[in-house]
VEXDREN-2710 file (C-alpha; in Angstrom, 1 decimal):
% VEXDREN-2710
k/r/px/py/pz
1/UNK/-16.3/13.8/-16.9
2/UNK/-18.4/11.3/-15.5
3/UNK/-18.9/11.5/-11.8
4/UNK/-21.2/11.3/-8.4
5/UNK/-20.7/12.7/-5.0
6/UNK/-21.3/10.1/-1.9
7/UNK/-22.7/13.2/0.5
8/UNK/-21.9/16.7/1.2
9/UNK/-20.0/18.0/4.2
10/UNK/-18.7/21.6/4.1
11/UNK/-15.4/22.0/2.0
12/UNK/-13.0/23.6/4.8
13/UNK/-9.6/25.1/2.3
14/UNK/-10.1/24.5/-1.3
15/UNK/-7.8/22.2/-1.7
16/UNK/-8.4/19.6/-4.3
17/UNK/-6.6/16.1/-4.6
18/UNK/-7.7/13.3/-7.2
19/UNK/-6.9/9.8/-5.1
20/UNK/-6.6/6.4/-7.6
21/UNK/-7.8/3.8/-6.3
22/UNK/-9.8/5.9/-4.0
23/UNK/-12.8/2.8/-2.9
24/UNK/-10.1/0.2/-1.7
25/UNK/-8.6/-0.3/1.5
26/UNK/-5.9/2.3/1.8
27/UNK/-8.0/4.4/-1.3
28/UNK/-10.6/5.0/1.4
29/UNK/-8.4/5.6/4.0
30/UNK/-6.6/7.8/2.4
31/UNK/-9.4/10.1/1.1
32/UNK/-10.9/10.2/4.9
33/UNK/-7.5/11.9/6.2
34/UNK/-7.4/14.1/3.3
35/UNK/-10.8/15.0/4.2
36/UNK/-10.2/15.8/7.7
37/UNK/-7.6/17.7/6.8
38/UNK/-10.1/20.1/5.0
39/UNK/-9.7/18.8/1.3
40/UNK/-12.0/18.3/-1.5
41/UNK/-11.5/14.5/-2.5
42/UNK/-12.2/13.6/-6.3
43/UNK/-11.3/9.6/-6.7
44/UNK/-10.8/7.9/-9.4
45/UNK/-12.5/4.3/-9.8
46/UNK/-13.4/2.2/-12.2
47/UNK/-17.1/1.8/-13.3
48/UNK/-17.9/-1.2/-11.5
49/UNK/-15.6/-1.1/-8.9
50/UNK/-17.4/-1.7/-5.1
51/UNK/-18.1/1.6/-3.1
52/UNK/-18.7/0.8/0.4
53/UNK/-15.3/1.9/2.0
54/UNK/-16.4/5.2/0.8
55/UNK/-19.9/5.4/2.1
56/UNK/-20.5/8.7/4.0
57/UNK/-17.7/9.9/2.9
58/UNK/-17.9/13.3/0.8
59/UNK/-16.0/12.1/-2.6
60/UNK/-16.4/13.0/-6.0
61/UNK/-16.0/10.2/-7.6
62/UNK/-14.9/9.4/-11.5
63/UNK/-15.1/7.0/-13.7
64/UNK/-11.8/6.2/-15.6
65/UNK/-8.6/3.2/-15.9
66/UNK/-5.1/3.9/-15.9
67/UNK/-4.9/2.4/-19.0
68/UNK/-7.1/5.1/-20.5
69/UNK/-5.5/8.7/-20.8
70/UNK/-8.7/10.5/-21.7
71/UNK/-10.4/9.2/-18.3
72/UNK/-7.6/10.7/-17.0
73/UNK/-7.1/13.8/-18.4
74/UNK/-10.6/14.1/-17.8
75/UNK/-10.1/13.8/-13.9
76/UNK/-7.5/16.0/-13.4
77/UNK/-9.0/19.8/-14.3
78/UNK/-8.8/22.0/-10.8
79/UNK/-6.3/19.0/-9.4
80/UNK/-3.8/20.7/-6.9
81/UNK/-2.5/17.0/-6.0
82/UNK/-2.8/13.9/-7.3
83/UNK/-2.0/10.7/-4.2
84/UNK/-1.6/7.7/-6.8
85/UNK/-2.6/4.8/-4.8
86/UNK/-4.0/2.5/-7.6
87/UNK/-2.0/-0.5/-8.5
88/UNK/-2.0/-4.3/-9.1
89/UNK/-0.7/-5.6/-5.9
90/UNK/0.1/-8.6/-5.5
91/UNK/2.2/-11.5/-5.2
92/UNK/1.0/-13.8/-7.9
93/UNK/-0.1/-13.1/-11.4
94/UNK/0.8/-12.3/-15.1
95/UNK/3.7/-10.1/-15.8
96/UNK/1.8/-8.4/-18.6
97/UNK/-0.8/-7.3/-16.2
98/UNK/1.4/-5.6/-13.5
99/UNK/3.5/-4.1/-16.1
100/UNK/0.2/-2.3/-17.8
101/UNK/-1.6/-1.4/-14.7
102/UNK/1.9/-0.3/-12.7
103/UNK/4.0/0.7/-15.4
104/UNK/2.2/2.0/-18.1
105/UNK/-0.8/3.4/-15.7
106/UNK/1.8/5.4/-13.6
107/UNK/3.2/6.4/-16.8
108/UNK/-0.3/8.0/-18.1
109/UNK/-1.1/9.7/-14.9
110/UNK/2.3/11.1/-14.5
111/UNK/2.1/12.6/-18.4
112/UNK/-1.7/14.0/-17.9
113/UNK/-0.7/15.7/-14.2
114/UNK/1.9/17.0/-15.7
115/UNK/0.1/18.5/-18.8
116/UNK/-2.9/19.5/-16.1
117/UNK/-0.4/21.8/-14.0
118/UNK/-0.7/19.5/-11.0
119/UNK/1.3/21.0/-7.9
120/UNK/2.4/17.9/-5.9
121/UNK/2.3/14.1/-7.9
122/UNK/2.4/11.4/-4.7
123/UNK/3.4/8.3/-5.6
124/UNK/2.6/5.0/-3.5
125/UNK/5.1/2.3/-3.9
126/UNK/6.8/-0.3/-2.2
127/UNK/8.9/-1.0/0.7
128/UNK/9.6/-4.6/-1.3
129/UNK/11.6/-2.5/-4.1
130/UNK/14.5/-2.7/-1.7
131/UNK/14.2/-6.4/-1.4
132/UNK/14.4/-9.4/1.2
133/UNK/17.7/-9.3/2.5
134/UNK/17.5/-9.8/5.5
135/UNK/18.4/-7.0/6.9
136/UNK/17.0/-4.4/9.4
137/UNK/17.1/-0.5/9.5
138/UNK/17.0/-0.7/5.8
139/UNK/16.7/3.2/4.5
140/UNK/15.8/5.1/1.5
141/UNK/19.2/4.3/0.3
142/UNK/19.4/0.9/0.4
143/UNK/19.8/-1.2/-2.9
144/UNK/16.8/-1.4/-5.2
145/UNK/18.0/-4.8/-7.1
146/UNK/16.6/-6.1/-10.0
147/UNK/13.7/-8.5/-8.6
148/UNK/12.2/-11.8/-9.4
149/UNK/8.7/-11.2/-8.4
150/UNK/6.6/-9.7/-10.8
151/UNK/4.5/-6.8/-8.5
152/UNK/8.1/-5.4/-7.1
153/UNK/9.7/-5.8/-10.5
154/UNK/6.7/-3.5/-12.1
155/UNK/6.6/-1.3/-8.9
156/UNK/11.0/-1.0/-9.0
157/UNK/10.2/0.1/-12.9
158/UNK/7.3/2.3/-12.4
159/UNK/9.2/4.7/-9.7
160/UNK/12.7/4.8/-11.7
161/UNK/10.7/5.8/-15.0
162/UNK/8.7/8.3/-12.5
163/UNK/12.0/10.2/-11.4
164/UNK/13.3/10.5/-14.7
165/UNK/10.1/12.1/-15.9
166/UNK/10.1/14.2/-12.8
167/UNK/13.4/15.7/-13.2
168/UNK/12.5/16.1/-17.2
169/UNK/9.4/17.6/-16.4
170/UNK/9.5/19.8/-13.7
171/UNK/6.7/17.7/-12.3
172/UNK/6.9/18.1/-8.2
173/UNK/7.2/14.6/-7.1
174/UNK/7.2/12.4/-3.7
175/UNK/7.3/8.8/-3.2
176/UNK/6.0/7.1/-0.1
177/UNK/7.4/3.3/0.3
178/UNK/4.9/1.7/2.6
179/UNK/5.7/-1.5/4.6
180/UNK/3.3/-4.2/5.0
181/UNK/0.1/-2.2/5.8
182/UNK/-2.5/-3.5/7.7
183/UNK/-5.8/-2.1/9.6
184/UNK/-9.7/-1.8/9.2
185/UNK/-10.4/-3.0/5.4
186/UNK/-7.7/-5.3/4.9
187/UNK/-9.9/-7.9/3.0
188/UNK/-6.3/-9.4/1.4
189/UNK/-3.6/-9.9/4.5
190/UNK/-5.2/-9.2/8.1
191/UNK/-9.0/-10.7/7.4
192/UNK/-7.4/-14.0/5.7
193/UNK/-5.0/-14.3/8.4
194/UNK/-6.9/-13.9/11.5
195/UNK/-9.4/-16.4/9.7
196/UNK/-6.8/-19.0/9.5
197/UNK/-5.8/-18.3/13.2
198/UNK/-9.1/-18.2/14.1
199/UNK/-9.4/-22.5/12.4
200/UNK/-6.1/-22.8/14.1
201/UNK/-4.3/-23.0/10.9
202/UNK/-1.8/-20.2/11.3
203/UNK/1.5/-20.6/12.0
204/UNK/5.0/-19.0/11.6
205/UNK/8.2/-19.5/9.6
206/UNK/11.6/-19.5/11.4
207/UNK/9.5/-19.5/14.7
208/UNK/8.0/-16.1/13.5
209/UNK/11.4/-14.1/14.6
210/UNK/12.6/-12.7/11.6
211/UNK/11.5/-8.3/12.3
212/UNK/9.1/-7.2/10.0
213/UNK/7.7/-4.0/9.0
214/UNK/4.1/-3.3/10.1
215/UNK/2.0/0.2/8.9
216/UNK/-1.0/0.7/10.3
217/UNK/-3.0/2.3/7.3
218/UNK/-3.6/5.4/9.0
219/UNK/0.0/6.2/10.1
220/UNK/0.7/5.8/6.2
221/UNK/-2.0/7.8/5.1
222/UNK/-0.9/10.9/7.5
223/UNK/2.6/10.4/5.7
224/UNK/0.9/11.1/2.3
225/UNK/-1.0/13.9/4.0
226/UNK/2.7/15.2/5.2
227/UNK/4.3/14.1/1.2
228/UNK/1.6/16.0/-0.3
229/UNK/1.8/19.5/2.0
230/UNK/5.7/19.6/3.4
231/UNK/7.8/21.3/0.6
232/UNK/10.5/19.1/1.9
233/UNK/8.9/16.4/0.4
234/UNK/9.5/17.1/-2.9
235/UNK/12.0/14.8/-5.2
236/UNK/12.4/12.7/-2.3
237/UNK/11.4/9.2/-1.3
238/UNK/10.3/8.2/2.4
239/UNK/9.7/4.8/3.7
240/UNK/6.5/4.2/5.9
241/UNK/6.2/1.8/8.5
242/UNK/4.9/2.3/12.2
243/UNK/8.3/2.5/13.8
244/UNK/8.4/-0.6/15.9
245/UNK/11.2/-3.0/16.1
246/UNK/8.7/-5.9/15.7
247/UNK/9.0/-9.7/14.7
248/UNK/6.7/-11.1/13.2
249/UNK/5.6/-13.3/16.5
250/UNK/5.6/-10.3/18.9
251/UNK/2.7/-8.7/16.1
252/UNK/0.8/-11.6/15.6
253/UNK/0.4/-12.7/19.4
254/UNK/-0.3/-8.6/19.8
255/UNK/-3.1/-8.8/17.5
256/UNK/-4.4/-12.6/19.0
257/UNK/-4.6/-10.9/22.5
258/UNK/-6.6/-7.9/20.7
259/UNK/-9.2/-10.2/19.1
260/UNK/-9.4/-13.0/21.7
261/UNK/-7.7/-15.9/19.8
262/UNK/-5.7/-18.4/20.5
263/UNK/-1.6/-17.8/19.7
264/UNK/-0.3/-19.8/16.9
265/UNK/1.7/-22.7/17.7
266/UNK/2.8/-24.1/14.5
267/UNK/5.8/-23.1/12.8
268/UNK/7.6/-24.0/9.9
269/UNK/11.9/-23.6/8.9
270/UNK/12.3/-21.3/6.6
271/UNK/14.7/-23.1/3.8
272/UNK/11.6/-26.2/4.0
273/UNK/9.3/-23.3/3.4
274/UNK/11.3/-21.8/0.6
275/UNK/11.0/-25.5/-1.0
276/UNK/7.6/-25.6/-1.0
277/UNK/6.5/-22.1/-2.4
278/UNK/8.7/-23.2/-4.9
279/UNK/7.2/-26.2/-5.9
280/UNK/3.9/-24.8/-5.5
281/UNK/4.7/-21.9/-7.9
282/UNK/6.4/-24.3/-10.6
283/UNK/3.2/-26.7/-10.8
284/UNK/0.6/-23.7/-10.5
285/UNK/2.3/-22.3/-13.7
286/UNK/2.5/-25.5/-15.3
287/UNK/-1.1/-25.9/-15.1
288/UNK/-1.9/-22.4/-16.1
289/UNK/-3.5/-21.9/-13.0
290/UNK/-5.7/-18.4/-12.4
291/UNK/-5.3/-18.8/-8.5
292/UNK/-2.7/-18.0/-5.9
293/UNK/-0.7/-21.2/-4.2
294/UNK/-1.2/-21.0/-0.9
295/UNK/2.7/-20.9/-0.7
296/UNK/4.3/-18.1/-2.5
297/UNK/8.5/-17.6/-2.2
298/UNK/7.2/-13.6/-1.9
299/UNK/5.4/-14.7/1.4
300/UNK/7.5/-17.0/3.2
301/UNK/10.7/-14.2/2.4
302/UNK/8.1/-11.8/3.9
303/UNK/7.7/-14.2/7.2
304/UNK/10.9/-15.3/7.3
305/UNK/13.7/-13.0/6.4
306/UNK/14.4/-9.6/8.2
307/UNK/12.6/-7.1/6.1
308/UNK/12.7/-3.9/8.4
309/UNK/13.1/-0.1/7.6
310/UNK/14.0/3.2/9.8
311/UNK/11.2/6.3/9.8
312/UNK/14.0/8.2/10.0
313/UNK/14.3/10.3/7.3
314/UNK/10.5/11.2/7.8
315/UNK/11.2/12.0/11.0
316/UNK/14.4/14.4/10.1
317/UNK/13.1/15.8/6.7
318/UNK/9.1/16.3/7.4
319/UNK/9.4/16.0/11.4
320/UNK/6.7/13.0/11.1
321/UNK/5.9/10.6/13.4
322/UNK/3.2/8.1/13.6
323/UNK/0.4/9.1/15.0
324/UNK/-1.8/5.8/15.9
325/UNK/0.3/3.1/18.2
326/UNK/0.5/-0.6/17.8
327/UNK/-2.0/-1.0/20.7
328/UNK/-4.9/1.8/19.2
329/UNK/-4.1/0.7/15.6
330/UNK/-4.9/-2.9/17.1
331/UNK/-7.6/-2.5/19.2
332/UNK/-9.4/-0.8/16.2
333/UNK/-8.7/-3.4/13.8
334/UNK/-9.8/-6.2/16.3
335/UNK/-13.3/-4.0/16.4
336/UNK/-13.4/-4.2/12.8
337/UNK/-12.6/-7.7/12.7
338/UNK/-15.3/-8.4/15.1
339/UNK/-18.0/-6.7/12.6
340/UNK/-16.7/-8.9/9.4
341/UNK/-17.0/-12.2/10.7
342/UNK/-20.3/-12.3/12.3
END
């Protein structure tokens, strides 16, 4: 097994958890917590992948690819949990690649925890399975349709084949649906967003009123923490957000006040916005094109429809509430922030 440790910190209750994904944004986040907590933190990354989120941080890091079972299997001896964070997220791109990474990777890991005697299998998925209805206080419950977009589709996929193999296998499962999560490290939402707020190019659809569903990274990363330990947890699903009854205007003039910007003032109707993602998309795939549009229909249902979720199954089943508020989760983002675009 091919690995390297970052540093060395005392190990506090022998605990061991493998993270995926464990160098990206909520990776990182997520081994730190797990750490506090008294863990030892094995992550798996691919061979080139960046390190920096993890510097300082005691991690035992491996080499491997969920598309690769031995790296896998080779990971997992002395694994009491596995937290699979690792995934192709995003709103634009091939089928065939978010089916292999999200599908077929979930698959793999699932099979070689499994086979390894792992005691607790964490999944990370997706608010989104539930869809953009428009509808708030959405639960665990809600309908899980069929969806158009590529990374919910794989995502929708990759947890119903994961409870079939759980209640085949024996293997202990949770699943953690996050929201949109955002914080320190968000290179791929907040840091682009601010950025365009910052040129005076951001802006709103429907007047930025439609509630959305925020998660400040490290609220969902104490929710894995909870998923991983609570014996409640197990063969259930819990949706992760920070709690709020938000819009998406109330959060973005929040986080303008934090960092000193000026508050968007453009906004744009939500059916003309609808119209243009989907022109964008159709000529971006005509031309074959590699890169996002600027306009997806993911994002302006995102901004624009009422996508909004209650903790409160957490709250009932693993007595969970989120620790960091809108105003600390904020104000240390905004320092974070400050540090990036110097």
């Amino acid at each position: 097994m091919a690995s390297e440790r970052t540093s060395a910190p005392p190990i506090a209750n022998g605990r061991t958890v493998l993270i995926t994904g464990a160098n990206g944004f909520i990776g990182s986040h997520t081994a730190a917590t797990f750490l506090r907590a008294g863990y030892r933190v094995r992550g798996l990354v691919r061979q080139s992948s960046d390190r920096s989120f993890l510097a300082g941080l005691d991690v035992e890091l491996c080499h491997g690819d969920l598309g690769d079972r031995a790296s896998l299997a080779a990971a997992l001896p002395g694994i009491d949990v596995v937290v699979h964070v690792a995934g192709f997220a995003s709103d634009w791109g091939p089928w065939e690649r978010f089916h292999t990474i999200n599908v077929h990777g979930t698959q793999h890991l699932a099979e070689c925890a499994r086979e390894a005697g792992v005691r607790r299998f964490v999944h990370v998925s997706s608010a989104s399975l539930h869809g953009f209805a428009g509808a708030r206080y959405m639960t665990e419950s809600s309908p899980m349709p069929v969806s158009p977009y590529s990374y919910v589709e794989s995502k929708r996929q990759a947890e119903a084949w994961l409870w079939r193999f759980a209640a085949q296998s024996g293997l202990p499962t949770t699943v953690v649906r996050p929201g949109n999560v955002w914080g320190p490290r968000d290179h791929t939402f907040l840091q682009k967003y601010v950025a365009a707020i910052r040129k005076g190019q951001g802006g709103y659809i429907g007047g930025g009123r439609a509630w959305t569903c925020p998660v400040y990274v490290e609220n969902l990363t104490a929710l894995l923490l909870r998923a991983a330990e609570h014996d409640a947890a197990v063969g259930e699903a819990f949706l992760a957000t920070d709690g709020l009854d938000i819009d998406w205007r109330t959060f973005t003039e929040a986080l303008c006040d934090a960092c000193g910007l000026q508050k968007p003032k453009l906004s744009m109707p939500y059916w003309f916005g609808m119209v243009v993602a989907t022109l964008m998309e159709g000529a971006y795939r005509l031309v074959r094109s590699r890169r996002d549009p600027l306009l997806t229909r993911y994002r302006i249902q995102n901004g624009g429809r009422d996508y909004h979720f209650s903790m409160q199954k957490a709250k009932d089943r693993l007595a969970f509430v989120p620790p960091v508020s809108l105003q600390e989760g904020l104000r240390r983002t905004a320092a974070w922030l400050a540090t990036v675009a110097r």
